[in-house]
C-alpha positions as CSV (number, residue, x, y, z in Angstrom):
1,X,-43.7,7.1,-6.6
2,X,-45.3,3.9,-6.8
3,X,-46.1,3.8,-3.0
4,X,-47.3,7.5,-2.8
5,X,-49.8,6.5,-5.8
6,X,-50.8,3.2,-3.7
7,X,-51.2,5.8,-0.7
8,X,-53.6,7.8,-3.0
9,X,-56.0,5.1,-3.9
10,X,-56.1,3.9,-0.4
11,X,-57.0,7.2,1.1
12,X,-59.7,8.0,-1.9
13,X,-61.3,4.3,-1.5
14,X,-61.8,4.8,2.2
15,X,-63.7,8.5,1.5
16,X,-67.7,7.7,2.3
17,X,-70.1,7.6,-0.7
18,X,-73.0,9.6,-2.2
19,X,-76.3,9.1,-0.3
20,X,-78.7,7.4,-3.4
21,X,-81.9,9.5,-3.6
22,X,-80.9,12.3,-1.7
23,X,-81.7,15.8,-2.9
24,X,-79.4,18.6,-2.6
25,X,-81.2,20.8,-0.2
26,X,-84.2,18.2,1.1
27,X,-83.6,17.0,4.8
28,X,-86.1,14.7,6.1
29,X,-86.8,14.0,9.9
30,X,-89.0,11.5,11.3
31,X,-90.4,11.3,15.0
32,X,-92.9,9.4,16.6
33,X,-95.7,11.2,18.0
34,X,-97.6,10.6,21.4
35,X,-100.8,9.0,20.8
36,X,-101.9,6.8,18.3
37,X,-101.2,8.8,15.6
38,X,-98.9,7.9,12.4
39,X,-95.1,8.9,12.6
40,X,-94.5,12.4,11.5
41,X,-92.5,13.4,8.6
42,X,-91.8,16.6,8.4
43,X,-89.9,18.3,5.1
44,X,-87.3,20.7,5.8
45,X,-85.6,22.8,2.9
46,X,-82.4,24.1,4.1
47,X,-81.6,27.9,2.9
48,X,-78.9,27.7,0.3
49,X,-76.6,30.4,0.2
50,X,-76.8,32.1,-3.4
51,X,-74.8,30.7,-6.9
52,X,-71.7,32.3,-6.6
53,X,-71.6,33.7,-10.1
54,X,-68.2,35.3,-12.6
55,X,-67.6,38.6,-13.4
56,X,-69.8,37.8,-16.4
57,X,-72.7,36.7,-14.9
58,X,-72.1,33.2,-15.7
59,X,-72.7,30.7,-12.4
60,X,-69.4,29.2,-11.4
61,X,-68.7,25.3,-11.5
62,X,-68.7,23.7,-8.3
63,X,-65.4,22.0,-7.3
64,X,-65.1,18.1,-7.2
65,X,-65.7,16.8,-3.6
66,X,-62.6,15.3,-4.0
67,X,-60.5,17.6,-5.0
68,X,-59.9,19.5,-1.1
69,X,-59.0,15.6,0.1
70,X,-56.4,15.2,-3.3
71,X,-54.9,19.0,-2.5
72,X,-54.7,17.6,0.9
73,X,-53.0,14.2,0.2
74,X,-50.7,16.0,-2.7
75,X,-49.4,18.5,-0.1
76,X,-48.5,16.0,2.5
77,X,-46.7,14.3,-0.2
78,X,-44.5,17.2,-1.1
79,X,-43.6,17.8,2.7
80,X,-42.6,14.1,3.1
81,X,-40.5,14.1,0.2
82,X,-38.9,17.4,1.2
83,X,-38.3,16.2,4.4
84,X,-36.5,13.2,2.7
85,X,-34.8,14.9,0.4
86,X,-33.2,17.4,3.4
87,X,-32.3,14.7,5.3
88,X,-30.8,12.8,2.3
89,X,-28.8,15.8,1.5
90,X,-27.6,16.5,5.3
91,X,-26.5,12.9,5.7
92,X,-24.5,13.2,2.1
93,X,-22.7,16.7,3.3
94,X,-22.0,14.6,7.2
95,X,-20.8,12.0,5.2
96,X,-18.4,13.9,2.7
97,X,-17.3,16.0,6.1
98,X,-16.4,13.0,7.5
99,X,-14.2,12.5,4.3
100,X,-12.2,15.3,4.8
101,X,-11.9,15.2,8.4
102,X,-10.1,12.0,7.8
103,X,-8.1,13.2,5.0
104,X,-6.5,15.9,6.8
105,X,-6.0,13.4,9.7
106,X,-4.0,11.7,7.2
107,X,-2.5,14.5,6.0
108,X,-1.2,15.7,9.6
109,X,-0.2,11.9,10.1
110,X,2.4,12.0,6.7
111,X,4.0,15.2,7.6
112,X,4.2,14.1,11.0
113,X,6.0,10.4,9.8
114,X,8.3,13.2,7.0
115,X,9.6,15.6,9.9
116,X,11.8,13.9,11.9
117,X,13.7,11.7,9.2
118,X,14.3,15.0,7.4
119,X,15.7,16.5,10.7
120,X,17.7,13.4,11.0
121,X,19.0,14.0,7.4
122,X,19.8,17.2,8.0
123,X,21.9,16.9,10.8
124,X,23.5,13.6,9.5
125,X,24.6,15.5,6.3
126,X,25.6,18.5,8.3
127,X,27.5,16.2,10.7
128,X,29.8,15.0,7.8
129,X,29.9,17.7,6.1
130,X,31.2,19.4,9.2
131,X,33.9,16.6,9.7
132,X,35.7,16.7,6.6
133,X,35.6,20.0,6.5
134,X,37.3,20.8,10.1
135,X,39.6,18.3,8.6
136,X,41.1,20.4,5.9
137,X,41.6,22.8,8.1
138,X,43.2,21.0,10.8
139,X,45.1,19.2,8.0
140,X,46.3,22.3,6.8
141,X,47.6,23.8,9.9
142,X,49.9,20.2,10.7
143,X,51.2,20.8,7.7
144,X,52.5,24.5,8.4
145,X,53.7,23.2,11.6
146,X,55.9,20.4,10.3
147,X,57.2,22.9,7.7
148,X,58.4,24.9,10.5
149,X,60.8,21.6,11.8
150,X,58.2,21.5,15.1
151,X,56.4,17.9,15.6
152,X,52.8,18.2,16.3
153,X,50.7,15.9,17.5
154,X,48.8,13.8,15.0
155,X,45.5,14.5,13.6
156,X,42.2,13.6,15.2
157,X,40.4,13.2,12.5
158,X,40.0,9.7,10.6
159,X,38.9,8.2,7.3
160,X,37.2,5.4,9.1
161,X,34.5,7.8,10.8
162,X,34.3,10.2,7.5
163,X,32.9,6.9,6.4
164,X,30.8,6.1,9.4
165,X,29.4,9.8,8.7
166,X,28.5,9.9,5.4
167,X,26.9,6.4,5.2
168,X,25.1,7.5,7.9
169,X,23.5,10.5,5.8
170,X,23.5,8.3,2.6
171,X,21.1,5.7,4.8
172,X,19.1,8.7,5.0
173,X,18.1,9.4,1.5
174,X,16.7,5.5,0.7
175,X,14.6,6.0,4.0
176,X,12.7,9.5,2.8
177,X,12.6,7.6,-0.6
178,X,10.4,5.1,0.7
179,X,8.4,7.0,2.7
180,X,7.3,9.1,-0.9
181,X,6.5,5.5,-2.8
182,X,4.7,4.6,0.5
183,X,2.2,7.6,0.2
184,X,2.0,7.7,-3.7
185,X,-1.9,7.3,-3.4
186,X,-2.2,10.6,-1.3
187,X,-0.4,12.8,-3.6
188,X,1.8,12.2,-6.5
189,X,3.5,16.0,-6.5
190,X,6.3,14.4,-4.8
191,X,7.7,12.3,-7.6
192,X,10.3,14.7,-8.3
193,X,11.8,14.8,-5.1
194,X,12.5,10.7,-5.8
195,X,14.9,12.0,-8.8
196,X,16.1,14.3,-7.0
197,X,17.3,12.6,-4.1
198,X,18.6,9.8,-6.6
199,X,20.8,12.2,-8.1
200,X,21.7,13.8,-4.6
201,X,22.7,10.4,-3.4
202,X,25.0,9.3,-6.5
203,X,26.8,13.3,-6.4
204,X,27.7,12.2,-2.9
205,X,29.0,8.5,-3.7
206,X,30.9,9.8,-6.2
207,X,32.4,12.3,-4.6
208,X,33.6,10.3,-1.3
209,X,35.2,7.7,-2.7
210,X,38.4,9.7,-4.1
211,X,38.0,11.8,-1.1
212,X,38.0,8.7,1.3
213,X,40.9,7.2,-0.5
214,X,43.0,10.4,-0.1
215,X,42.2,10.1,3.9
216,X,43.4,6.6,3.6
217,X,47.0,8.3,2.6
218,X,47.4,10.7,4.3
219,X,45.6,10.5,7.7
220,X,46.7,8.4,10.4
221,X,45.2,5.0,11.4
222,X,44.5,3.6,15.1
223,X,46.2,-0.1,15.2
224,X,45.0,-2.2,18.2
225,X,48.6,-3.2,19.6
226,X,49.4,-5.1,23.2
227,X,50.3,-2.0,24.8
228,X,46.6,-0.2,23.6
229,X,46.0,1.6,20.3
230,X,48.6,3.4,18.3
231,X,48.6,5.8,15.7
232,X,50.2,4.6,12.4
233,X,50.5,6.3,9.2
234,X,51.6,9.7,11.1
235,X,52.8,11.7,7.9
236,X,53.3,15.1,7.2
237,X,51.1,16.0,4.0
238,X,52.7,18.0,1.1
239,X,51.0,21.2,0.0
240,X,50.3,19.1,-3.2
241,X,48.2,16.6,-0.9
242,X,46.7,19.6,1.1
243,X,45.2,21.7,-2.6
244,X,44.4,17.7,-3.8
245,X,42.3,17.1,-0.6
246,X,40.8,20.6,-0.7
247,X,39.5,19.9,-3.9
248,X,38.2,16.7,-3.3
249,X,36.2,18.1,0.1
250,X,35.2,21.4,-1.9
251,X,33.4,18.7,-4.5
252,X,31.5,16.6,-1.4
253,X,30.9,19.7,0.2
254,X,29.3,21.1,-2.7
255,X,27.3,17.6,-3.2
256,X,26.3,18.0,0.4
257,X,25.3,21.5,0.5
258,X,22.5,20.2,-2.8
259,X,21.2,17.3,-0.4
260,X,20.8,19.5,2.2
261,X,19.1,22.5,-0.4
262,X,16.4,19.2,-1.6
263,X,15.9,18.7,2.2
264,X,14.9,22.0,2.6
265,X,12.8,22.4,-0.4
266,X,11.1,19.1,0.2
267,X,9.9,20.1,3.8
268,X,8.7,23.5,2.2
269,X,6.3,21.3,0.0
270,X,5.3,18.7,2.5
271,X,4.5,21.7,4.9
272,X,2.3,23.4,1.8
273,X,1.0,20.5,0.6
274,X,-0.2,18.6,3.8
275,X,-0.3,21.7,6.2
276,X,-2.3,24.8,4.2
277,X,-5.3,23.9,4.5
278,X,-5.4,23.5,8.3
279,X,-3.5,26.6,9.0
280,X,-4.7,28.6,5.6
281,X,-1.2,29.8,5.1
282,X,1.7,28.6,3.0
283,X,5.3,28.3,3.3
284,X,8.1,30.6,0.7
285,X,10.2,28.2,-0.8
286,X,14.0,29.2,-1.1
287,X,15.5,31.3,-3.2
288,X,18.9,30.9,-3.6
289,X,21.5,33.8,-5.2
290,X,23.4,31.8,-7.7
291,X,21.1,31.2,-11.0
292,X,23.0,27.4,-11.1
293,X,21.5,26.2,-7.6
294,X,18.2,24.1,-8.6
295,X,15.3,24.7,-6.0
296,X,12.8,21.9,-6.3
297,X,9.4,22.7,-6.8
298,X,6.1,21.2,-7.4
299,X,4.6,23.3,-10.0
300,X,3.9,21.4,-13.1
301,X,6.6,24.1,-15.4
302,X,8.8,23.3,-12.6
303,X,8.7,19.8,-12.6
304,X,9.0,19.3,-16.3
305,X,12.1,21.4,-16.4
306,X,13.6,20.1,-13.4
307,X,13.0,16.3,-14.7
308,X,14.4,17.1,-18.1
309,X,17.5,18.5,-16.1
310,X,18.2,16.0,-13.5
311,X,17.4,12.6,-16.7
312,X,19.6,14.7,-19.4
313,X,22.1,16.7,-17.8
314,X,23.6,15.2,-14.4
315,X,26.2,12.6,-14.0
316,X,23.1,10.4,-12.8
317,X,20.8,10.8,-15.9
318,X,23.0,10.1,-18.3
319,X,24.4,7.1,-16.8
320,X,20.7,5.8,-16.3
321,X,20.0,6.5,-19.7
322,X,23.3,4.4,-20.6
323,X,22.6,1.2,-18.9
324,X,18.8,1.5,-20.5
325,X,20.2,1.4,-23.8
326,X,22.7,-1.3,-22.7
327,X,19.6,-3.3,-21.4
328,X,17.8,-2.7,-24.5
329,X,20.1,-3.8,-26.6
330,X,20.8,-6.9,-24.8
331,X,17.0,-8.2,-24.7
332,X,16.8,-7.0,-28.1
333,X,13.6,-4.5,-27.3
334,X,13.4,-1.3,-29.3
């Protein structure tokens, strides 16, 4: 504002001045004359057009000289600072485009880190949850056949690579764990998913250590001997260590068959959450037939029900809540 007014002043001081003296119609026009005669001055009235006059007869006032030059100036002014104010507003919208472009670069790049350690999880968990079950089965069948007096070979299958397995799909868990803290500041709707992977990953700790132990007993170890590796251990289970070890794999199974359920769910939200709006389309998430399975979701009713189950109800809650209190009432805080 301050330079347009500078402008203004400028412009009007540079305008040329009223002739002093000279009358509003009179024009006056000397020449010099042959002879020896005085110059000539000659008085010219110029033909006026008529007053324009108002409806009412009244003559109307004559404008300002200036005022066509400030009209001018004031118009100029308004175009500059439209002008200004478009391309202002143009660079603001380029600049906020910009914004999102990146974002949903970003957005495609965390999906893209999420996909393949969830496929990895998947399969790891499937792989060991494969294994132990094939092993009841096979374990199962030896045992009919050394019922019957015949003397099969032994088993395959051994506790050592059980464990291989399932440490293999536990690594799994703390790896998609950190990648949600790692991208808290693009969106925090994933914070459930670390309590529910938490309590996924102590249902399957606690479930394979009895059911490793019973492979310890009953399944056959290799021993590294001078004439090459040997079987040890070879026994025939008992039908009372056959229904134990189905009930131990039926609980890791089960334990399993969650992980795998938060796996799915989670890539269901990471495709709706990073992936909608470049493909304007969203992903169902599951829906499973029995009322007890928990599907995770990122809707706030969800997630507030779904937090008060997994910090109140599960093995994993209520032991956290234990060694709280413990801690509390060691440092003495309320």
């Amino acid at each position: 504002m301050r330079t347009a007014a500078l402008f203004l002043l400028l412009f009007l001081a540079a305008l040329p001045p009223t002739v002093a003296g000279q009358g509003k119609n009179a024009l006056t026009i000397s020449a010099q004359a042959d002879g020896p005669h005085s110059p000539l001055v000659m008085p010219l009235t110029a033909v006026s057009p008529p007053p324009v006059q108002q409806p009412n007869g009244a003559p109307v006032e004559p404008r300002p000289w200036w005022l066509g030059d400030l009209l001018t100036l004031f118009g100029i002014f308004v175009g500059a600072f439209v002008v200004v104010w478009q391309l202002g507003r143009q660079h603001k919208q380029a600049m906020e485009l910009q914004k999102e472009n990146a974002r949903e670069q970003l957005r495609l790049q965390v999906y893209q880190e999420f996909a393949p350690v969830l496929v990895d999880a998947s399969d790891k968990a499937i792989n060991a949850g494969t294994y132990v079950a094939l092993m009841a089965i096979n374990m199962h069948a030896y045992s009919v056949q050394c019922a019957r007096g015949l003397t099969p070979a032994p088993l395959k299958e051994r506790a050592i690579e059980f464990c291989r397995r399932h440490h293999d799909a536990a690594n799994e868990i703390v790896k998609i764990i950190r990648l949600i803290e790692k991208y808290q500041v693009v969106t925090h709707d994933l914070e459930i998913f670390q309590l529910a992977l938490n309590v996924a990953s102590h249902d399957l700790r606690e479930t394979f250590s009895p059911l490793y132990e019973s492979m310890l007993a009953i399944l056959p170890m290799d021993i590294l001997t001078p004439n090459g590796t040997q079987a040890m251990n070879v026994i025939c289970p008992t039908s009372q260590h056959i229904q134990d070890f189905e009930t131990l794999t039926s609980a890791y199974v089960a334990a399993k068959d969650d992980f795998e359920g938060y796996l799915f769910d989670l890539n269901v939200e990471l495709q709706n959450i990073f992936l909608s709006n470049l493909f304007n389309n969203r992903v169902l998430r599951r829906k499973p037939i029995s009322p007890i399975v928990k599907v995770i979701s990122t809707d706030k009713e969800a997630v507030d029900e779904l937090r008060k189950y997994f910090e109140e109800e599960t093995p994993w809650g209520l032991n956290k809540s234990r060694i709280e209190r413990e801690v509390r009432a060691t440092l003495e805080v309320p």
